[in-house]
C-alpha positions, 0 to 999 in steps of 0.5 A: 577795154579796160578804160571802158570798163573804169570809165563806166564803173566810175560813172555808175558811182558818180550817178549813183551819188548824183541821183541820191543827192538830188533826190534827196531834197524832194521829200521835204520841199513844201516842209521847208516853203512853210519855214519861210512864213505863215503860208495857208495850205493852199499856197504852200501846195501850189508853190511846191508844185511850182517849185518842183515842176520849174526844174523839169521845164526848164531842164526840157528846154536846154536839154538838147543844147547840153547834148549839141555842146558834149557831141562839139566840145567833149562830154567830160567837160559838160559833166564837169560843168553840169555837176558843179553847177547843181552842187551849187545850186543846192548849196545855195537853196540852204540859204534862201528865206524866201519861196522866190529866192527858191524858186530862182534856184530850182530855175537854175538847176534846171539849167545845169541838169544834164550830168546824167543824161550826158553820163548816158550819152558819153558812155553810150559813144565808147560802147560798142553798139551790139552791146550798148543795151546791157551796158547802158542797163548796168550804168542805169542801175546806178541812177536808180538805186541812187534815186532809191536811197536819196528820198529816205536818207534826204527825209532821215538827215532833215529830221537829225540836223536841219533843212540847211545842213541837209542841202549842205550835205547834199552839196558836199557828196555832189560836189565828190562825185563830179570831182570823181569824173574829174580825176578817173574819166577818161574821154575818148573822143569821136572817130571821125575827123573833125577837121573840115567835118561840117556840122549839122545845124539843130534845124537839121538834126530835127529834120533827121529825127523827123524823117526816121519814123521809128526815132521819132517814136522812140521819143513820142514814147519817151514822153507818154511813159513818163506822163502815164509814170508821174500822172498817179505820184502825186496822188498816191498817198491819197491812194493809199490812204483809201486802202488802208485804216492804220496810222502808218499811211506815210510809209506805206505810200513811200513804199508803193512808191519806191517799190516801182523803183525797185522793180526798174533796178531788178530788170533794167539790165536784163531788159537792155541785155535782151534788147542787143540780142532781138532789137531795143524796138522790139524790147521797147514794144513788150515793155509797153504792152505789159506795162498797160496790163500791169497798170490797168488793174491797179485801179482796181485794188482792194488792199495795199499789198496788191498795190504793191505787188502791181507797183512792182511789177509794172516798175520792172517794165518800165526798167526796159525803157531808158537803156533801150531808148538809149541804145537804139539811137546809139544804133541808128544815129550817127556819132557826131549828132548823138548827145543832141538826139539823146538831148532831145529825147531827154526833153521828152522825158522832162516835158512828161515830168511836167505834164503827168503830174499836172494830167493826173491832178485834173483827172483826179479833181473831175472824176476820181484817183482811180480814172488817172489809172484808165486814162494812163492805161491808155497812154501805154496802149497808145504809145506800144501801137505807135511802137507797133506802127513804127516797127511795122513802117521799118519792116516796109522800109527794109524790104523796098530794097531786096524788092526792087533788086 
């Protein structure tokens, strides 16, 4: 027990720094494309998007690789080779002078960006799972609070020592943290016996995920609330801009941002605690349920503070989803398979990065900022009556047996 205990503190660091350092280079990236060149705003702003996006997409497509290689070879190595790997590509976008040479970058990180998800994975295997939703809470904390920090820390260091250093530094901590896994993570490895243990196929696998109707809408839901999350973030400053007549509209739209985060860091854990005690399914359906009701009246908004106290509110719904989607495929899955189901359900979460923000632009540019609030609002209320049908699919399906007894 006490290894578990070191093995997920030292993980809960390691993501802590980790989602702190890549975040931390978001906030400047269209700043740093327009020191490449005379650009006109129009290429700058597609290329950011280029740029930003390309991580996710290719991230969804190798994710659920990294997890086949942690369930084979072992989790800690793919850590290893995960974390190294965005140090470095982050060391080397420091150096680049051209928007392509970025762009080829980013591709890689994509590439190399499975330290967390594998985090919740090798985590998820050694905890018990009566308990794995409180525990699994507790460790996304960690990503979250990171994910708080690095934007404001990444926009303060590339005001005080320049874009190069700030990708050096974000490097440097990175490259600590890995090391930190290296030396203190302990792995214990699956329990069953490997020898002569046939493997299942990718194509396999699907199948399984496929078969279970309620696997398959975890991660249906999975994609749809991070779609309906990132549909209004690019279009929040404008958001906010409408709402207020001051000069500080930066900050305040940085706020109503990271507010949800702060929200998701309150409840995260309580969410996964409650989730062991009445079924993360069940948690997972609330979750969505009341994300709808706190996101629909955000359209509706007459002044910042509202929007803020929404924010928060629906940010603390929306803590429920990762540590409970988590934990009810280390539930329902078998071991082996694990980290390649987690994988996938990862490649959902990506694909929804990608897709949301590319959903909201054109519900903005057609109707108006306020529609990407109703069209997300009907995302959620989708996603809860999958969740529903799920839930109701599985009640069936358990009772087929005690009926024919």
């Amino acid at each position: 027990m006490g290894t578990e205990k070191r093995n997920l503190w030292i993980m809960w660091f390691a993501n802590f720094f980790v989602a702190a350092s890549a975040t931390m280079v978001l906030p400047f990236l269209s700043l740093y494309i327009e020191t490449f060149g005379t650009y006109s705003p129009d290429y700058v702003q597609r290329w950011s998007g280029f740029v930003f996006g390309v991580t996710f997409l290719v991230a969804f497509l190798v994710s659920p690789f990294w997890g086949r290689f942690g369930d084979r070879f072992g989790r800690k190595k793919i850590l290893l080779f995960t974390g190294y790997g965005i140090a470095l590509s982050i060391f080397l976008m420091g150096y680049v002078d051209s928007v392509m040479e970025l762009f080829i970058l980013r591709m890689f990180m994509g590439v190399v960006t499975g330290f967390i998800p594998t985090s919740m994975a090798l985590i998820s295997a050694q905890t018990d799972k009566y308990i794995a939703g409180r525990v699994l809470g507790t460790l996304q904390m960690g990503t979250v609070s990171g994910g708080l920090i690095g934007p404001m820390l990444g926009g303060v260091l590339a005001d005080t020592v320049g874009f190069t250093y700030t990708f050096v530094i974000t490097a440097v901590v990175i490259t600590l943290a890995t090391s930190l896994v290296a030396i203190g993570i302990r792995e214990k490895r699956p329990g069953y016996s490997t020898k002569g243990h046939k493997r299942k196929s990718m194509g396999e696998v699907l199948t399984l995920i496929v078969k279970s109707r309620m696997l398959l809408m975890v991660m249906i839901v999975s994609l749809i609330v991070q779609t309906a999350n990132f549909s209004i973030q690019p279009q929040l400053a404008l958001y906010v801009s409408s709402l207020l007549t001051v000069e500080n509209v930066a900050f305040l739209a940085g706020f109503a941002f990271s507010v949800t985060g702060l929200g998701n860091l309150v409840a995260t854990r309580f969410w996964g605690k409650l989730g062991d005690e009445i079924g993360h399914e069940k948690v997972l359906l609330i979750c969505l349920v009341l994300g709808a009701l706190f996101f629909l009246p955000q359209a509706f908004v007459t002044n910042i503070w509202q929007l803020i106290v929404l924010r928060f509110l629906f940010g603390i719904q929306i803590g429920g989803i990762i540590p409970c989607a988590t934990a009810y495929i280390r539930r329902k899955v078998p071991l082996d398979v694990q980290g390649e189901v987690l994988g996938y359900n990862q490649s959902f979460r990506f694909l929804g990065n990608v897709t949301g923000p590319v959903l909201g632009g054109i519900i903005a540019g057609y109707y108006t900022i306020s529609s990407v609030f109703y069209i997300s609002t009907l995302l959620f209320a989708a996603a809860a009556f999958g969740m529903w049908w799920g839930l109701k699919g599985e009640k069936r399906r358990h009772k087929q047996p005690s009926a024919s007894a």
